[in-house]
C-alpha positions in Angstrom: 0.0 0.0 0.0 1.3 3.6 -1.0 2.1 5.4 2.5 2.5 9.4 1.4 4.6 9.6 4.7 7.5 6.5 3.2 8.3 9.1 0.3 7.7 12.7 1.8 10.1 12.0 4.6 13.0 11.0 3.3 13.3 12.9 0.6 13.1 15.8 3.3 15.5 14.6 6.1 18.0 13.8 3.3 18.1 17.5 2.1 18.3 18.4 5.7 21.0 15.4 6.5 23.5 16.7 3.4 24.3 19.8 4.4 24.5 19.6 8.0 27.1 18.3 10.1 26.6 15.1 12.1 22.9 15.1 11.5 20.6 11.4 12.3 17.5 11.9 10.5 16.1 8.7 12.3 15.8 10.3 15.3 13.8 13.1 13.9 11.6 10.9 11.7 8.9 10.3 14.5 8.5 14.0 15.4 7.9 14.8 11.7 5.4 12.5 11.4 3.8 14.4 14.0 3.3 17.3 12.1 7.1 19.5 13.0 10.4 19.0 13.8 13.0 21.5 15.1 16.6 21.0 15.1 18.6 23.7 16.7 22.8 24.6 16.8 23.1 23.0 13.3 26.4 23.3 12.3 27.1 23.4 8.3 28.9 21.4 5.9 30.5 24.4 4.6 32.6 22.1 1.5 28.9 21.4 -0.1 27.8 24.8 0.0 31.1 25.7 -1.7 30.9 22.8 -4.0 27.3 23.2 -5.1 27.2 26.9 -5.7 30.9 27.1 -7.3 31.6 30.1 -4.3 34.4 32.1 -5.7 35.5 32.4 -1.6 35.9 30.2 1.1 33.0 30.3 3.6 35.2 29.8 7.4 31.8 29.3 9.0 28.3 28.8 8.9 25.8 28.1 12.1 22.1 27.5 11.9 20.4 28.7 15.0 17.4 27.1 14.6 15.7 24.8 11.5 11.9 23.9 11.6 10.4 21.7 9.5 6.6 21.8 9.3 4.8 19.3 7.5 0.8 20.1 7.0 -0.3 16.2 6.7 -4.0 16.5 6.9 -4.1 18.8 4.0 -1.0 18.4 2.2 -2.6 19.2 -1.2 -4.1 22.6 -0.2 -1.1 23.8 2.4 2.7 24.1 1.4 5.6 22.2 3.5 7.2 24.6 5.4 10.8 25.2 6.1 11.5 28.2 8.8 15.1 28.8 9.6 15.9 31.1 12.5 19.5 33.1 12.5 22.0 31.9 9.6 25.4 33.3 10.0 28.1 33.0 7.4 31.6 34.1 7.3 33.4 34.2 4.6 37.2 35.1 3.3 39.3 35.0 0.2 40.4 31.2 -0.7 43.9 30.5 -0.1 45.9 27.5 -2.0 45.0 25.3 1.0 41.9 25.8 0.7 41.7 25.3 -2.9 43.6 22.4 -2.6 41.5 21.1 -0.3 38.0 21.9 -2.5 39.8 20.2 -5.6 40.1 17.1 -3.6 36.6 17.1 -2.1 35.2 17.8 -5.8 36.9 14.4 -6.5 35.8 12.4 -4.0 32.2 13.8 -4.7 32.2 12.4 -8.7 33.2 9.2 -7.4 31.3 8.9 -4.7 28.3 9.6 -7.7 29.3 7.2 -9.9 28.8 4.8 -7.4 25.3 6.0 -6.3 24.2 5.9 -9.4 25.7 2.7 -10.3 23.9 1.4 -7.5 20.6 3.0 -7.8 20.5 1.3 -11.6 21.0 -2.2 -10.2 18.5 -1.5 -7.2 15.0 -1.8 -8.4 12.2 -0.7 -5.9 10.5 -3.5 -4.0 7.2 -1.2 -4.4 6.9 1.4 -6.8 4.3 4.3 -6.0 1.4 4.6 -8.5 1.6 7.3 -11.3 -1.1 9.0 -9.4 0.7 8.8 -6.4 4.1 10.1 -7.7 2.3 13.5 -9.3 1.0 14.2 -5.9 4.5 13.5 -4.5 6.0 15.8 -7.2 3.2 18.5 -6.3 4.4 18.5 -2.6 8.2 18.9 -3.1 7.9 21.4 -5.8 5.7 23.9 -4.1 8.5 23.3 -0.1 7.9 27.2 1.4 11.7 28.4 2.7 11.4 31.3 5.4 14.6 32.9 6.7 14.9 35.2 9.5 18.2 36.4 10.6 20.6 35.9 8.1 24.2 37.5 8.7 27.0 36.7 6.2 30.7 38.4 7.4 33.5 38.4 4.9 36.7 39.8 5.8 39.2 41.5 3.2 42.8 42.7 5.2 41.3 45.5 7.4 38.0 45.9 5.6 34.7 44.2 6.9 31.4 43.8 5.1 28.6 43.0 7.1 24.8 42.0 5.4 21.8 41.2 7.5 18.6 40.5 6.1 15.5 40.2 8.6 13.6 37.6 6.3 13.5 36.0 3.2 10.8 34.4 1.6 11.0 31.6 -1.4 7.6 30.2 -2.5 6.0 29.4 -5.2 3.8 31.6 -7.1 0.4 31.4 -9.7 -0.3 34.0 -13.0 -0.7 37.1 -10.6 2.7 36.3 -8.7 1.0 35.7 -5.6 2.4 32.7 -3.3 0.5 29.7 -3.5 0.1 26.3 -4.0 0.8 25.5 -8.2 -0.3 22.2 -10.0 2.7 20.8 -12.1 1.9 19.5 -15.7 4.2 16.5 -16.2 4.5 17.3 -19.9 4.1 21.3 -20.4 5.9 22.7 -17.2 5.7 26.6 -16.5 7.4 27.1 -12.8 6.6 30.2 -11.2 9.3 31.0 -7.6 8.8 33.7 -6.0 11.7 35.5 -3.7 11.2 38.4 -1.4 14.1 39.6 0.8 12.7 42.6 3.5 14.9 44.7 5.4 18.4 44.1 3.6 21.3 46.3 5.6 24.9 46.6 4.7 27.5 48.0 6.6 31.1 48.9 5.7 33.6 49.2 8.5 37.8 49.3 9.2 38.9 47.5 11.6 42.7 48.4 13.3 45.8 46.2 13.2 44.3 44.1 16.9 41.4 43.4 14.8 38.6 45.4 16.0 36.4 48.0 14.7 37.1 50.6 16.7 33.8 53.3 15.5 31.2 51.7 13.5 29.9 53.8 10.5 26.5 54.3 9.2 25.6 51.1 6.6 25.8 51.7 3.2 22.8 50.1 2.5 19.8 50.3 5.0 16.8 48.6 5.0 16.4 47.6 1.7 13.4 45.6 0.0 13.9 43.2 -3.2 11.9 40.7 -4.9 12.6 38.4 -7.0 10.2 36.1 -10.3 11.5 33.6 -11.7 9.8 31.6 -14.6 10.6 28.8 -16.0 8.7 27.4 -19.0 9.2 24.2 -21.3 7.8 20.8 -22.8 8.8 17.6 -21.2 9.4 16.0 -24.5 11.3 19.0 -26.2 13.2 20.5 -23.2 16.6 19.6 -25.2 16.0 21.8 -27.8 13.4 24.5 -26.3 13.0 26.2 -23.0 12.2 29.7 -21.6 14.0 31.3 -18.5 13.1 34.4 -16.9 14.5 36.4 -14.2 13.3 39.7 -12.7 14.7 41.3 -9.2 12.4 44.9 -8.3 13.1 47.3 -6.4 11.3 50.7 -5.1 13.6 52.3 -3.1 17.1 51.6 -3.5 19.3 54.5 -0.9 22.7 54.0 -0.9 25.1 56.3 1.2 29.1 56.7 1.1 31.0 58.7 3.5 34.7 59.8 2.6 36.4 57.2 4.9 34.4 54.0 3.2 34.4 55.4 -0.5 38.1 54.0 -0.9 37.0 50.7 0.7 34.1 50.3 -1.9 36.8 51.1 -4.6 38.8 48.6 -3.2 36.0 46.2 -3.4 35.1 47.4 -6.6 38.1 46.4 -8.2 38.0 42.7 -6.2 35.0 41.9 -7.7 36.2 42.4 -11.0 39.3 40.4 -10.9 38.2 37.9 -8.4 37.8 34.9 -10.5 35.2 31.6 -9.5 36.8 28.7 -8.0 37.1 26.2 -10.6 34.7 23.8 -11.7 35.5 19.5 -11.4 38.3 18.9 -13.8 37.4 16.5 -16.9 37.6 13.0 -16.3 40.7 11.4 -18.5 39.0 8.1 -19.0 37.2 8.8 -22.0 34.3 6.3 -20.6 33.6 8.0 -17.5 33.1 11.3 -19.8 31.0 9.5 -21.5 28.8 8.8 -18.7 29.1 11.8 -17.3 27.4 13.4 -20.4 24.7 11.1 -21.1 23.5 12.1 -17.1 24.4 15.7 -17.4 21.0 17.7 -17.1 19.2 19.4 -19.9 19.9 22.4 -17.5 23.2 22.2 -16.6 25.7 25.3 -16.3 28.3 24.8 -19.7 31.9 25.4 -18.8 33.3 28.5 -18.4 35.9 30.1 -20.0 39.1 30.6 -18.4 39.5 34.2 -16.6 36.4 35.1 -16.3 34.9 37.6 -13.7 32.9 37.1 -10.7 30.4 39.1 -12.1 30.0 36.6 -15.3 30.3 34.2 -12.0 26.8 35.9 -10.7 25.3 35.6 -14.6 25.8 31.7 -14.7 24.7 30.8 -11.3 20.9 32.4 -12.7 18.9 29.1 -13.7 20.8 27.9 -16.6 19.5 27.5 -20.5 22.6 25.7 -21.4 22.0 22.0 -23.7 23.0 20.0 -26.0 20.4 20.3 -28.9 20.8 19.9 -32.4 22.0 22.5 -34.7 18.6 24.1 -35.5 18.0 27.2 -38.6 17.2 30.4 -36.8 14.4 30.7 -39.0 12.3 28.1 -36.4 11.5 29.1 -33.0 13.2 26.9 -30.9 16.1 27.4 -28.5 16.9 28.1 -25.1 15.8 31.6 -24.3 16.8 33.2 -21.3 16.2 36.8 -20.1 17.5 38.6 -17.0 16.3 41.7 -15.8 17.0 44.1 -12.7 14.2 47.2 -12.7 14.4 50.3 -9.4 11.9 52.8 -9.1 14.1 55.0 -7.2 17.9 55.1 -6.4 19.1 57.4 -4.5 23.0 58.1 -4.0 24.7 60.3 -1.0 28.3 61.2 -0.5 28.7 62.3 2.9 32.5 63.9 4.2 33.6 62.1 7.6 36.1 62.8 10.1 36.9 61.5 13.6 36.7 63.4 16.4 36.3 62.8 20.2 33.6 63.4 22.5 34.2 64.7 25.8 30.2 64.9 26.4 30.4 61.0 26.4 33.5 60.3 28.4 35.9 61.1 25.4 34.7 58.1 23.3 35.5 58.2 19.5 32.7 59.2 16.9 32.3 60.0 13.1 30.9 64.0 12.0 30.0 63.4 8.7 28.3 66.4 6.7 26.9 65.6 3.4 27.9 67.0 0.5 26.3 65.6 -2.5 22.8 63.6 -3.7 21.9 61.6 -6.7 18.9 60.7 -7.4 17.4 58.3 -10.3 14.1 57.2 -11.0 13.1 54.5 -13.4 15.9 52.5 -13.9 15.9 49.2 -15.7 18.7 47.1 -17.1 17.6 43.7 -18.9 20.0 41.2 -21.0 18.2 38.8 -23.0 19.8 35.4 -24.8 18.7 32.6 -27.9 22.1 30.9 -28.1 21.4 29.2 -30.7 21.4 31.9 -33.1 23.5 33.5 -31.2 21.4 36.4 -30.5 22.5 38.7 -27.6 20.5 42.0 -26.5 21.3 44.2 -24.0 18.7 47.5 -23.0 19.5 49.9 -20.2 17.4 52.8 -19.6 16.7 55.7 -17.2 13.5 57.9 -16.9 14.7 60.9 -14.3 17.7 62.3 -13.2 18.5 64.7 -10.5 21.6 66.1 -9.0 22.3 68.4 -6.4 24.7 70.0 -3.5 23.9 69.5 0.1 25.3 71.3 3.3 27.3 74.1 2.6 27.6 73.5 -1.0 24.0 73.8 -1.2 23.2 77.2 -3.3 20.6 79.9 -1.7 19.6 80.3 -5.4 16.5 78.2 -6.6 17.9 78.1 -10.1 21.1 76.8 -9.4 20.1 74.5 -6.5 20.4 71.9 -8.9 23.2 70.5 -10.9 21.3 68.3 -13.3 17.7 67.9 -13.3 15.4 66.5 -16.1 11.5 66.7 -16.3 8.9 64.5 -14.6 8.0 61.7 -16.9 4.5 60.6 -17.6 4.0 57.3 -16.6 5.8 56.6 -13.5 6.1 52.9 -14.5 6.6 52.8 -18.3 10.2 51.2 -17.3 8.9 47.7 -16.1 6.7 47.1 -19.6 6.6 43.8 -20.8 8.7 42.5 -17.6 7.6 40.3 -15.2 6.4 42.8 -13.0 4.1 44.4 -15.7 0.7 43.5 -14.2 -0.8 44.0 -18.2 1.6 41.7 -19.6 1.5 38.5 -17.8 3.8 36.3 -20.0 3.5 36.3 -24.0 4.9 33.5 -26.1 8.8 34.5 -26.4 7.9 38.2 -28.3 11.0 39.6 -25.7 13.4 37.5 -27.4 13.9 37.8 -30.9 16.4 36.2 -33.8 15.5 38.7 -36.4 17.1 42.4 -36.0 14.2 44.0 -38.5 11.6 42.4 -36.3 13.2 43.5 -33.0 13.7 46.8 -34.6 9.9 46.9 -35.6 8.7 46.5 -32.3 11.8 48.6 -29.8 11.0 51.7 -32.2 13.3 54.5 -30.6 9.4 56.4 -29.7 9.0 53.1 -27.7 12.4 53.3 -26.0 11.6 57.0 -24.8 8.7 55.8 -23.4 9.8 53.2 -21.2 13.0 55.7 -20.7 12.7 59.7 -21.9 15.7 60.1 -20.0 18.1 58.0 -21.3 18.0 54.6 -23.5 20.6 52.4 -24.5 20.7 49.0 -26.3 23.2 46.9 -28.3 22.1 43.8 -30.6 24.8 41.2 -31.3 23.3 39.3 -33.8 25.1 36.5 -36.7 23.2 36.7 -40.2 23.5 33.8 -42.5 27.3 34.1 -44.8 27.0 34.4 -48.4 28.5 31.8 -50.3 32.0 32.2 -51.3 33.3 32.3 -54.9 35.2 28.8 -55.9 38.2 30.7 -57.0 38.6 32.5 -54.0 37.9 30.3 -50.9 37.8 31.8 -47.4 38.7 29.9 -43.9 36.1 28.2 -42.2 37.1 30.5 -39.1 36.7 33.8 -41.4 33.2 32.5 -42.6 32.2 32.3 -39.5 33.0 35.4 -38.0 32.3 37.5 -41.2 28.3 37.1 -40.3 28.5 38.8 -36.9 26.9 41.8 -36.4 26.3 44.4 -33.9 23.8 47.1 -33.0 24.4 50.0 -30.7 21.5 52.8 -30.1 21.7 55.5 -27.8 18.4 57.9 -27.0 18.4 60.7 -24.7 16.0 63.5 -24.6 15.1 66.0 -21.6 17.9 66.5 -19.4 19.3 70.2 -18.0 22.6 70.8 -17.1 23.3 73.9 -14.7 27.1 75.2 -14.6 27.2 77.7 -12.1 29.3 78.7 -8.9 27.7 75.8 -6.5 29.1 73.5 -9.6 32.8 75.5 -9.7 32.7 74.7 -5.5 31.7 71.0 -6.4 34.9 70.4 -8.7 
């Protein structure tokens, strides 16, 4: 007889069992049965986390204060499995050739210990399969698991600087057609997977700590209180996800106030230039028996992240750890709409950027303890910024639109002029719709999800459709875009053959558009004190 409990447990404990440290999951079995289960002081296994997500640092530690697991039995198809975690701390460091060494050799040990599962999985059959029935209904509970978060800290440590994130709570559910969390029915053959992430109350704070070290004054965060959220959709056929798929990404924000004092705007420069040359830590080298690569690519995913190149930035890092369109399909004409499309975009209604001047001093008024004076000096802000990238590899079609819909600059303090006119630096008019910049995104509530029209393979018919009136809509500021694009090669005179390489290469082409309209510049004495 089919027992839902045999199936839904296991699978649960296991995730919980491989990634934490000396974990029994028999002795929790009984209380989950009940309805929860709460594990508390969990200690990580901090080699999976850096082997699964390809971390280009070392996390040093990572501490689960308390994990629940709630398990709604009685109505299990109506009522999401819940996992709540209380207080997560991380901290994190720069990876050292010890600890490299030491991930290379626990990436090793991992493939083989793989090949063995799987080798003895295929000779295992199950005593007592679960019905069809049965195993959509199992599929329906795992895929809609509910993850809550409260209290996650993440340190990392660079020489004397120290970055510090806390967010209060993160949510990770899934979501139907209106983005709202709730519980989805899967189709086994035409799957559209809608997640839905909302971090509240994201803080970052940039300190220096002294040679002993300690921070000896903590500044103001960089970062306070910040709100995201994030859609992911996912969208393909069973029987076609080799050649076909759809991947969207979307992270909102609507207020986005960022603030820089003199003392940290070297240590972001500093981190600036990190991120740019920090490189991932590298992925499982390539079996040399030529069978074992073999079988490592007929049970490769139809999702699975390609390699990637050699010196790549953290930042292409960040790109490829998005939900991955990467397969091995057949070589397809771009003149039939299949492919793996994939289509990242990041969209703030507001930004807002301060530049503050510090100083130390002491105060006697508080038994001569050290302080920070800072007195601001300059404000940015933006409205209606978007930035989306969108992908059909095989066409090889790249697209890349920026935009920005208000713009306003201007002293503060005693660079602040008396004078209304010249109060302002740069300023640009109010523009009409106040959310023109998220059209056709995931977050346009009058444009759901049509059938692939963001992602083209044909420059005249993307051209017909982001007409540069449409671009100053979503944008009147400022739009950008660049179309990289290959058109089919001409065929080559007998007499006069070309290289293979050269042929290739000679169809590329690339599109650059820049639209502006509606921005005021004022040069006056407050801007002569400014430079």
């Amino acid at each position: 007889m089919f027992k839902l409990e045999s199936y839904i447990t296991p699978i649960l404990l296991n995730h919980v069992a491989k990634y934490v440290k000396n974990f029994r999951d028999e002795d929790a079995q009984v209380s989950l049965w009940e309805g929860e289960v709460t594990f508390q002081n969990l200690d990580l296994r901090l080699e999976v986390l850096e082997e699964e997500l390809n971390l280009p640092v070392e996390l040093v530690s990572g501490h689960i204060h308390e994990l629940s697991i709630q398990v709604p039995w009685t109505k299990l198809m109506s009522e999401p499995v819940k996992i709540v975690i209380n207080t997560i701390e991380f901290v994190a460091k720069l990876p050292d050739s010890e600890s490299k060494q030491r991930r290379d050799s626990f990436q090793q040990e991992q493939r083989r210990k793989s090949k063995r599962t799987s080798a003895e999985a295929a000779d295992q059959q199950p005593k007592s399969p679960a019905p069809a029935s049965s195993s959509s209904v199992v599929n329906k509970i795992i895929n809609n698991i509910t993850l809550q978060c409260h209290n996650i800290i993440l340190k990392y440590v660079e020489d004397d600087i120290v970055v510090s994130m806390n967010v209060q709570c993160l949510n990770f559910t899934s979501a139907g057609e209106d983005w709202k969390p709730t519980m989805v029915d899967m189709h086994p053959v035409s799957v559209v997977m809608r997640k839905l992430l909302q971090i509240s109350d994201l803080t970052i704070c940039l300190d220096k700590r002294n040679t002993a070290g300690r921070i000896e004054v903590c500044q103001e965060p960089v970062l306070y209180r910040c709100s995201l959220e994030c859609r992911v959709l996912r969208k393909y056929n069973a029987n076609t996800v080799n050649t076909s798929s759809t991947t969207r990404v979307g992270v909102f924000t609507k207020a986005l106030d960022i603030n820089v004092s003199s003392l940290q705007f070297p240590m972001v420069m500093r981190l600036v230039k990190l991120l740019i040359e920090l490189k991932p830590a590298p992925s499982e080298e390539e079996p040399t028996n030529t069978n074992d690569q073999a079988d490592e690519t007929t049970e490769a995913h139809p999702t699975q992240e390609g390699t990637e190149p050699n010196g790549q930035s953290l930042l292409w890092w960040a790109w490829n750890k998005l939900p991955s369109f990467e397969a091995e399909a057949p070589v397809t004409m771009c003149d039939e709409r299949v492919g793996h499309a994939f289509d990242i975009g990041i969209y703030a209604e507001e930004l807002n950027f301060q530049l503050k001047n510090s100083e130390y001093f002491t105060d006697h008024s508080m038994g001569g303890i050290k302080r920070i004076r800072y007195t601001p000096i300059l404000r940015i802000s933006l409205g209606g910024l978007y930035y989306e990238r969108s992908e059909l590899k095989e066409c090889e079609w790249t697209n890349v639109k920026a935009g920005l819909s208000s713009m306003c600059m201007e002293p503060l303090g005693i660079y602040r002029s008396q004078d209304l006119v010249d109060r302002t630096l740069v300023n640009t008019e109010s523009f009409m719709d106040e959310r023109s910049f998220i059209d056709k995104s995931l977050f346009d509530e009058h444009y759901m999800f049509a059938e692939r029209t963001w992602c083209s393979y044909n420059y005249e018919d993307y051209a017909a459709r982001n007409t540069d009136e449409y671009m100053l809509f979503r944008s009147p500021v400022l739009a950008f875009d660049i179309v990289e694009y290959r058109v089919p090669s001409k065929t080559n005179h007998p007499s006069h053959p070309v290289a293979e390489s050269q042929l290739r290469d000679s169809g590329l082409r690339i599109q650059y558009r820049l639209l502006s309209a509606g921005i005021t510049f004022h040069f006056s004495q407050s801007f002569a004190q400014k430079v």
